[in-house]
TORPA-4810 file (N, C-alpha, C, O; in nm, 3 decimals):
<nodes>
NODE_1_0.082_-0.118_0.000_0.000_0.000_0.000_0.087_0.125_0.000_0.083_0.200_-0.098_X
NODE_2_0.136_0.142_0.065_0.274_0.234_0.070_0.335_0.255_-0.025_0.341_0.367_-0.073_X
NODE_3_0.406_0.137_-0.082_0.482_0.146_-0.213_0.395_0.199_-0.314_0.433_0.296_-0.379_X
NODE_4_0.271_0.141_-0.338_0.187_0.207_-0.414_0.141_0.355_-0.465_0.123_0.398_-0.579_X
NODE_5_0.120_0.450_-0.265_0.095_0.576_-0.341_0.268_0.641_-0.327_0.281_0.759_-0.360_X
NODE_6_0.382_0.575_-0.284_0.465_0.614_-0.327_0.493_0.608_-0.517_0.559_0.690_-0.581_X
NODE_7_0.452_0.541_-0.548_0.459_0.536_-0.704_0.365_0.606_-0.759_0.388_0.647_-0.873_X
NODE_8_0.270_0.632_-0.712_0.159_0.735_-0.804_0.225_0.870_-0.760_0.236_0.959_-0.844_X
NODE_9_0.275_0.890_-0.622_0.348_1.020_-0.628_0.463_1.088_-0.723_0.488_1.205_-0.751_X
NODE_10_0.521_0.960_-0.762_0.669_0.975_-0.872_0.558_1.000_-1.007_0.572_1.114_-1.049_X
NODE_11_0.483_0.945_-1.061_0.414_0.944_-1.191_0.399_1.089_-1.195_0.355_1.127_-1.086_X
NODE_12_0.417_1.178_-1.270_0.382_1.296_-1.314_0.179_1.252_-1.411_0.073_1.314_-1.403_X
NODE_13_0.208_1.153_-1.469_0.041_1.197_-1.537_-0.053_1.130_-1.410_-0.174_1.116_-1.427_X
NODE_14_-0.014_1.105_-1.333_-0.130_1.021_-1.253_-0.212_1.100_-1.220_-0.303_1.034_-1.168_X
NODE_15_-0.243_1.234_-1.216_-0.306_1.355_-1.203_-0.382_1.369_-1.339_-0.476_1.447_-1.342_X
NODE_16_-0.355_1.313_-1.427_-0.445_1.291_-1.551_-0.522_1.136_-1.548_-0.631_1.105_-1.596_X
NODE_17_-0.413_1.042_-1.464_-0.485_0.927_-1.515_-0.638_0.929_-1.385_-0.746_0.876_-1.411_X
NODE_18_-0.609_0.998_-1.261_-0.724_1.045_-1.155_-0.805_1.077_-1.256_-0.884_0.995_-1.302_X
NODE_19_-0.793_1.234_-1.312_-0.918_1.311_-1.385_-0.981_1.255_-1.491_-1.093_1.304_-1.506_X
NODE_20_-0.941_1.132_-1.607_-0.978_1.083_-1.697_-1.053_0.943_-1.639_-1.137_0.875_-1.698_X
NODE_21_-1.008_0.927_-1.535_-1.101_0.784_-1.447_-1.217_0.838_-1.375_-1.322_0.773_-1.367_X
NODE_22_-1.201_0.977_-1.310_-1.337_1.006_-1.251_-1.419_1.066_-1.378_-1.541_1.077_-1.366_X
NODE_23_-1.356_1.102_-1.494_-1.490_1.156_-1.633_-1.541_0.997_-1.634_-1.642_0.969_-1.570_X
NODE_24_-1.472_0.897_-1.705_-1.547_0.762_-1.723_-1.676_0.717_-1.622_-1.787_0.672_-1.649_X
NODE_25_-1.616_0.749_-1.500_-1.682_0.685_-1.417_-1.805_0.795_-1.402_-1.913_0.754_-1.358_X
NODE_26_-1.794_0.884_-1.425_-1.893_0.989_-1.378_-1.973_1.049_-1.529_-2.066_1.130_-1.527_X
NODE_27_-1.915_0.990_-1.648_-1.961_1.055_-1.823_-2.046_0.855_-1.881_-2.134_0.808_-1.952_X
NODE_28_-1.946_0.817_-1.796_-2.007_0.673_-1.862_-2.042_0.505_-1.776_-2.121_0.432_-1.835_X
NODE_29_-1.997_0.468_-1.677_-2.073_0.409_-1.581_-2.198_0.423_-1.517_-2.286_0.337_-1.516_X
NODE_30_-2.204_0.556_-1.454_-2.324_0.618_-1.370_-2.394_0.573_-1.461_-2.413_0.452_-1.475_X
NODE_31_-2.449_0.670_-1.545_-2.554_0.709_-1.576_-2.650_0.562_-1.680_-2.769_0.538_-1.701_X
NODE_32_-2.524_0.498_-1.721_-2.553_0.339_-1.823_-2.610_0.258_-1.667_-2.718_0.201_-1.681_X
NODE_33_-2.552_0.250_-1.535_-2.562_0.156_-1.425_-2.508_0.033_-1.469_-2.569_-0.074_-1.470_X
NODE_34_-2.385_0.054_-1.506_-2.275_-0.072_-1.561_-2.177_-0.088_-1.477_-2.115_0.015_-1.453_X
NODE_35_-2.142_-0.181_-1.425_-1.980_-0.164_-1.357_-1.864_-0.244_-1.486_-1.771_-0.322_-1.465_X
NODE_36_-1.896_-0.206_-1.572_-1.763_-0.291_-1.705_-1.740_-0.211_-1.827_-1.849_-0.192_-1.882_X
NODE_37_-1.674_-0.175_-1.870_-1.611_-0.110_-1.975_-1.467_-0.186_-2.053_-1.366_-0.234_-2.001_X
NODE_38_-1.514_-0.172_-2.213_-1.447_-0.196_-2.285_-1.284_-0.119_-2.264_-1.263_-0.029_-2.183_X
NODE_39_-1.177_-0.178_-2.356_-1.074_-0.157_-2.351_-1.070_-0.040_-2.411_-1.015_0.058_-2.361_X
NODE_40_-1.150_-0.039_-2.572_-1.112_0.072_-2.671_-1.202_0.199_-2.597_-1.164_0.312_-2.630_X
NODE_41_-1.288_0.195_-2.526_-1.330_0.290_-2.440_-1.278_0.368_-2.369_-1.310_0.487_-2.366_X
NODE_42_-1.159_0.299_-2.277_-1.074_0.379_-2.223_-0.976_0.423_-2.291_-0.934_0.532_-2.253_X
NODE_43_-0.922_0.374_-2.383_-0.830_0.420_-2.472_-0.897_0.516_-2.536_-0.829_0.618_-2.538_X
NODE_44_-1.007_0.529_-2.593_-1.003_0.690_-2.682_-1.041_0.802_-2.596_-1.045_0.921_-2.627_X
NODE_45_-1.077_0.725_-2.440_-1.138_0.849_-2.370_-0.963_0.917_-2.313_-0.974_1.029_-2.263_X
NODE_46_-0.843_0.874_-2.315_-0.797_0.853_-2.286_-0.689_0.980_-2.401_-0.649_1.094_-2.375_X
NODE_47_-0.677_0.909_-2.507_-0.709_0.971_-2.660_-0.703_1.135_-2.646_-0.607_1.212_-2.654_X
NODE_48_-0.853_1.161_-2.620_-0.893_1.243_-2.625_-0.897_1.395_-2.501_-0.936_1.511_-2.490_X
NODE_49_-0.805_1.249_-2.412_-0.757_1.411_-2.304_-0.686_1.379_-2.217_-0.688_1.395_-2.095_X
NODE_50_-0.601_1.316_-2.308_-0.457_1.351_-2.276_-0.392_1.441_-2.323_-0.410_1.460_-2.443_X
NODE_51_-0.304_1.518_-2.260_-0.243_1.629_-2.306_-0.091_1.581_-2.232_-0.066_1.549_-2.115_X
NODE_52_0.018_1.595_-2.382_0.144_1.610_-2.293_0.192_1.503_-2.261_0.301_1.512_-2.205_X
NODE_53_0.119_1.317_-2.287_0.171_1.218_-2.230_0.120_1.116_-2.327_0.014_1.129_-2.388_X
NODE_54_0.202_1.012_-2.337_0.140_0.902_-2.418_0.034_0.814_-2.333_0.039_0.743_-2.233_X
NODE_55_-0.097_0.867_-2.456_-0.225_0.806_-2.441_-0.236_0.651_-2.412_-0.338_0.604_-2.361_X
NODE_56_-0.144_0.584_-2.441_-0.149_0.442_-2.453_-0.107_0.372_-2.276_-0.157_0.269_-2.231_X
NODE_57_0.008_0.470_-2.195_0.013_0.461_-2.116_-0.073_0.510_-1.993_-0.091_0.438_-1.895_X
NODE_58_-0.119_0.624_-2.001_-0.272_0.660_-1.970_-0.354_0.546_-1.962_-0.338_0.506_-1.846_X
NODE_59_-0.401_0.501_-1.996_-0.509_0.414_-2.065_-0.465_0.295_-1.991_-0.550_0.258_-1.910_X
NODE_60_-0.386_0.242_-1.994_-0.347_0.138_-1.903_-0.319_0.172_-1.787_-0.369_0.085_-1.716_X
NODE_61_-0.257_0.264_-1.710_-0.348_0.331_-1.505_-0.467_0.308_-1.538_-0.534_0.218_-1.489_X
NODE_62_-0.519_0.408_-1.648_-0.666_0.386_-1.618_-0.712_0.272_-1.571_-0.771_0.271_-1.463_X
NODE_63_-0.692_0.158_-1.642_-0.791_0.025_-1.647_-0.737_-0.033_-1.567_-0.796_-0.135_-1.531_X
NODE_64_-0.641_-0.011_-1.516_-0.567_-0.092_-1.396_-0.640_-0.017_-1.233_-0.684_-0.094_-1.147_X
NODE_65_-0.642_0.085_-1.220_-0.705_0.206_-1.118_-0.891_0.142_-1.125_-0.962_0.127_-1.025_X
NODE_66_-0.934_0.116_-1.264_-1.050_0.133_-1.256_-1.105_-0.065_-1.218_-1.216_-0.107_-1.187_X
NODE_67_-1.022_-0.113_-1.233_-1.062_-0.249_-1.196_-1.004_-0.284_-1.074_-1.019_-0.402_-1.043_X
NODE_68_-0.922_-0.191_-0.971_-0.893_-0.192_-0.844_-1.048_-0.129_-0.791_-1.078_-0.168_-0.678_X
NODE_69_-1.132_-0.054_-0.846_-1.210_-0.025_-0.825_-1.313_-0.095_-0.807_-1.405_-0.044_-0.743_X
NODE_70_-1.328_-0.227_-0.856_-1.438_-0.310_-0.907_-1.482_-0.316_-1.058_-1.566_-0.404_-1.079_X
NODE_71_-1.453_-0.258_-1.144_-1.521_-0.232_-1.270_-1.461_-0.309_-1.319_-1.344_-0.325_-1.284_X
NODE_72_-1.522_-0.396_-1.430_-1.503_-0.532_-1.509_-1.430_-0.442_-1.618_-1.502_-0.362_-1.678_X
NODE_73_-1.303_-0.447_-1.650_-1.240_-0.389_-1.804_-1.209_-0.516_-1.908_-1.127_-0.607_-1.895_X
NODE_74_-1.302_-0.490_-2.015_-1.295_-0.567_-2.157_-1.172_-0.559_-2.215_-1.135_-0.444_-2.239_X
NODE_75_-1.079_-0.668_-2.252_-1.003_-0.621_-2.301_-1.029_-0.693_-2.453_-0.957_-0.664_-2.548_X
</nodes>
């Protein structure tokens, strides 16, 4: 646990991969009442706002953050 948010502290985008996991969860879970999302889902949401960092790595915190969460990710 420790080591953990010691490593999200070193990540410089993890402050993007936070804000692009609470849009999903709050632009596209809620409101469907789904707990599972596709892979290419997070990747273009991912895509699409990221700024400054490769999207591909984004996208994978994401789905890793969001299935620590409970949410079923399609891959």
């Amino acid at each position: 646990m420790a080591l953990e948010k010691e490593c999200k502290m070193r990540v410089p985008a993890y402050s993007s991969v936070q804000r692009i996991k609470q849009v999903i969860i709050e632009e596209y879970l809620e409101p469907r009442g789904v707990a599972e999302i596709s892979w290419r889902d997070i990747v273009s949401e991912s895509r699409a706002r990221c700024k400054g960092f490769y999207s591909w790595d984004i996208a994978v915190l994401v789905a890793r953050d969001l299935s620590l969460e409970g949410v079923k990710v399609w891959r």
